[in-house]
N, C-alpha and C positions, 0 to 999 in steps of 0.2 A: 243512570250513573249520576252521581250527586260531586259537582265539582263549585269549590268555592265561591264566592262571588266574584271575584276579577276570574278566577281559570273559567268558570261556566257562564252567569250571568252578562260577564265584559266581554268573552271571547263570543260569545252569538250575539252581541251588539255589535261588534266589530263587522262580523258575517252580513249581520242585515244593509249596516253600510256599505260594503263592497259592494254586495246585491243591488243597491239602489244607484248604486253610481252617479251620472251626473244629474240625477232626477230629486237628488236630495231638497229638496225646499223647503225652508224654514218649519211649515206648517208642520210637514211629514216630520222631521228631525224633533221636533218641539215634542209631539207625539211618542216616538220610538224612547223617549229619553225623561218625560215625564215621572211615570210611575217606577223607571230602577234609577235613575239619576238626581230624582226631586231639581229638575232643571224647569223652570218657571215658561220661559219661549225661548226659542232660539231665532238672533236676529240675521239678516239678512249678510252681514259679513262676518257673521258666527258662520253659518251655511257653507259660503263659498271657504272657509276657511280647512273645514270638518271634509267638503268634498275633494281638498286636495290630499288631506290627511288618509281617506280613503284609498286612495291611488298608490301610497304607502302600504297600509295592510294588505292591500288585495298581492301585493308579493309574495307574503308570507305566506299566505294561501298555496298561492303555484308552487313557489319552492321545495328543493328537496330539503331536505331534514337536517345535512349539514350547516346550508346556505339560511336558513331558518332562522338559527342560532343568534345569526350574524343579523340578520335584519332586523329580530328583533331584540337585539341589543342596539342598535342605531334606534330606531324607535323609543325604548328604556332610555336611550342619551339624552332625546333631542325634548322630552317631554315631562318623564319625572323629576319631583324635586323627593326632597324626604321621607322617605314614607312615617306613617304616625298612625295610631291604631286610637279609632275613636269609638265609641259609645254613644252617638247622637240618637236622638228622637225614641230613646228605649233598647234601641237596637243591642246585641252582644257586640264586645268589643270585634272591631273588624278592620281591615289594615286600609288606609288611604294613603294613595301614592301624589296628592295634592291638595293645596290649602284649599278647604271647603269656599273660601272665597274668590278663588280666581276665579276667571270667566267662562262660559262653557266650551269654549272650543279647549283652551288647556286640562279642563277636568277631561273630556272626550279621550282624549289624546294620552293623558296616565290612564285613565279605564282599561281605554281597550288596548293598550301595549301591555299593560299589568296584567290582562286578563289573557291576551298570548303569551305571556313569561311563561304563565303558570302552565297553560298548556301546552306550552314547547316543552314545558321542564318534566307533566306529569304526566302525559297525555297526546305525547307528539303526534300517533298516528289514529287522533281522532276528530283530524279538521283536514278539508283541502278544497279539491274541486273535483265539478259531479264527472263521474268518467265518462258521460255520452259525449259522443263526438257532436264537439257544436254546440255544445251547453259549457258556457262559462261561470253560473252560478257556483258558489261559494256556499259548504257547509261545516258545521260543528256536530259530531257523533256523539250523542246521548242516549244511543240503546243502547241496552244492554249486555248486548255480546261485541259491539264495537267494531264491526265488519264492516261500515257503512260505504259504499263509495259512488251513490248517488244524489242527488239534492234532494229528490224527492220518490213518491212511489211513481209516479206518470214516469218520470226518466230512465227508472228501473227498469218499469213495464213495457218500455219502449224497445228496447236493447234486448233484453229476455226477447219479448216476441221477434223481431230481427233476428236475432241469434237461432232461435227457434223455424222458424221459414228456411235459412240458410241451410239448415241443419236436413228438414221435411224436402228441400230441392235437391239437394247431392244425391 
C-alpha cells in the first residue's frame, strides 16, 4: 500500500521509536533518521528529548480509534507550527509541518504526529499492537490486504501453532 510520506514513511518512524523505547541512543536515532530525515546526528539531549516523545506515540498505538483522534490532536498541538509545502533538494513538492531549521527533536516530533494524522485520517485500522499475548511491539500495516495484526511472522507463527496444539488436544 503506498501511503504519503508523513502517513507512511513518519508513521513507521514513529513505530520504530516506540519499539526501541528507552534504548534510543543517539548513535541508533542518528541512524533511523539519517537517510528519511537528512538529520546530520542526533545529540545526546536531542535523544533523551525524542525518548520521552516516544512514551507519547506509543499511546496512539494501544488506543482505540476513538481516543486516537484525541491523542493525536494533542500531539498536532504540542509540536506542529505551519505546515508549508517545500520542493527542496529536487524533491516534488511535499508538505512540512516545521521549519527545516529547527532542531531535531522538534522536526521528530511534527514527523511522526504528521505522519499519524494522516494515518488516523486514512488508514486508521492499519497500525497498533501485535496481538500475541506478551508482545508489546508496535506496528504499521503495509500489505496489501491490510489484515495485519501481528509484528512480525515469528509472532504469528507462534499463536497459529498454539492455537493449533490447543485445537489437536481437545
Amino acid at each position: 500500500m503506498h501511503f504519503n510520506p508523513y502517513g507512511g514513511a513518519a508513521a513507521q518512524i514513529a513505530a520504530e521509536l516506540v519499539n526501541l523505547g528507552d534504548a534510543a541512543d543517539p548513535a541508533t536515532l542518528t541512524a533511523i533518521f539519517r537517510d528519511r530525515m537528512t538529520v546530520s546526528a542526533v545529540q545526546d539531549h536531542e535523544s533523551t528529548e525524542i525518548i520521552a516523545w516516544t512514551k507519547r506515540l506509543r499511546r496512539v498505538f494501544e488506543a482505540d480509534a476513538a481516543t486516537r483522534v484525541d491523542l493525536v490532536n494533542a500531539l498536532l498541538h504540542d509540536s506542529a507550527s505551519k505546515p508549508y509545502i517545500s520542493t527542496h533538494d529536487g524533491k516534488a513538492p511535499h508538505l512540512h509541518y516545521v521549519d527545516a531549521q529547527a532542531g531535531t527533536a522538534p522536526r521528530v516530533r511534527a514527523y511522526t504526529a504528521g505522519g499519524l494524522a494522516h494515518l488516523v485520517c486514512d488508514a486508521p485500522d492499519r497500525f497498533g499492537v501485535c496481538s500475541r499475548e506478551g508482545c508489546e511491539t508496535v506496528y504499521v500495516d503495509v500489505s496489501r490486504n491490510g489484515r495485519r495484526r501481528f509484528c512480525s511472522t515469528r509472532c504469528a507463527t507462534r499463536v497459529h501453532v498454539a492455537d493449533h496444539r490447543n485445537r489437536q488436544a481437545s
